[in-house]
C-alpha positions in Angstrom: -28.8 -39.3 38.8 -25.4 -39.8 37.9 -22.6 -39.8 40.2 -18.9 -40.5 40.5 -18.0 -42.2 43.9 -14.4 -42.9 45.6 -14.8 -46.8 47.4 -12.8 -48.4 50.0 -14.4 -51.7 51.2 -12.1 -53.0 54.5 -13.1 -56.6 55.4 -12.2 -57.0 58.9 -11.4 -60.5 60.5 -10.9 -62.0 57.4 -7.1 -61.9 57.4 -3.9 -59.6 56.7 -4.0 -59.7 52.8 -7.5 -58.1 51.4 -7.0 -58.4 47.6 -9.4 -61.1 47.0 -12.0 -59.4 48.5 -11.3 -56.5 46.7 -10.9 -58.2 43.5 -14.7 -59.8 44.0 -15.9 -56.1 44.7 -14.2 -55.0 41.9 -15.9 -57.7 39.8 -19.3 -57.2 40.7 -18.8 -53.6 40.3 -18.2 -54.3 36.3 -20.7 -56.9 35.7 -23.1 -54.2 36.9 -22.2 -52.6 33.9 -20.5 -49.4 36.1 -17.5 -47.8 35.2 -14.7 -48.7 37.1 -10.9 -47.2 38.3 -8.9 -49.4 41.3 -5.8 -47.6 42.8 -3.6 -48.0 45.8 -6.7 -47.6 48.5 -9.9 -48.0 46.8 -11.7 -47.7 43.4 -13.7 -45.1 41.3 -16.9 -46.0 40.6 -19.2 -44.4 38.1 -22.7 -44.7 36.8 -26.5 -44.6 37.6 -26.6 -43.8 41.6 -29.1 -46.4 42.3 -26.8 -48.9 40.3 -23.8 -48.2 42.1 -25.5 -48.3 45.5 -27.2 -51.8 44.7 -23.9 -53.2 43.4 -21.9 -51.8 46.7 -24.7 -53.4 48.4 -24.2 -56.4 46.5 -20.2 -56.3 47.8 -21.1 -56.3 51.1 -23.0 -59.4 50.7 -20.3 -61.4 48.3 -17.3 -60.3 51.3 -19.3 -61.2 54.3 -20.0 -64.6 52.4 -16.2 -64.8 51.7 -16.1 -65.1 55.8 -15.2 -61.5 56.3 -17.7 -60.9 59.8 -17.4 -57.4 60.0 -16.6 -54.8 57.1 -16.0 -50.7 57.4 -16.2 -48.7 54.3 -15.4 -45.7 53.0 -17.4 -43.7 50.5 -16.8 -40.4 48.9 -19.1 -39.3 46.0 -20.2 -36.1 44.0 -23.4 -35.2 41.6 -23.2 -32.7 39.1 -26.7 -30.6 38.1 -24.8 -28.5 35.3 -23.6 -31.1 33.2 -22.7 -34.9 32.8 -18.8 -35.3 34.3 -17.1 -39.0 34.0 -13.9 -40.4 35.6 -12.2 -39.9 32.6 -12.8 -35.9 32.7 -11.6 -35.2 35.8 -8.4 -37.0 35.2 -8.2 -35.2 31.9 -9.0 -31.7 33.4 -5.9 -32.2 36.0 -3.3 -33.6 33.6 -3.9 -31.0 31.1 -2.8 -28.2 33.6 0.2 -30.3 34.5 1.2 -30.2 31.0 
């Protein structure tokens, strides 16, 4: 099943500034071959739902072996039945009825 998922991985304990620990998520994330988008508070991840569950699985383990002992995160995903939907569409489909 394909889905589109909405990621925000906080390591807690590990420090005021997070970016390297998002940046590792955000690596493993692509070398699993998923379609990635970071912004401000989190990254769009999509692809094969099994594949983007073992690669978020996988970033829990790489940040809590960057010394993070504790992380909360945030996950917001949708599936589509009727038809195959990407990142890239849904962006598409707002900007077009802004222009």
């Amino acid at each position: 099943m394909h889905v589109i998922v909405d990621l925000c991985v906080v390591p807690i304990g590990a420090g005021v500034s997070v970016s390297s620990h998002v940046a590792e998520c955000v690596r493993i994330l692509r070398a699993a071959g998923l379609t990635t988008h970071t912004h401000a508070y989190g990254t769009n991840v999509e692809g094969n739902w099994d594949e983007v569950f073992t690669a978020i699985q996988r970033c829990h383990e790489r940040v809590h072996e960057m010394g993070a002992p504790r992380i909360s995160t945030t996950i917001k995903l949708g599936t589509r039945s009727d038809r195959t939907q990407t990142i890239a569409d849904k962006v598409r489909s707002v900007e077009e009825k802004l222009s």
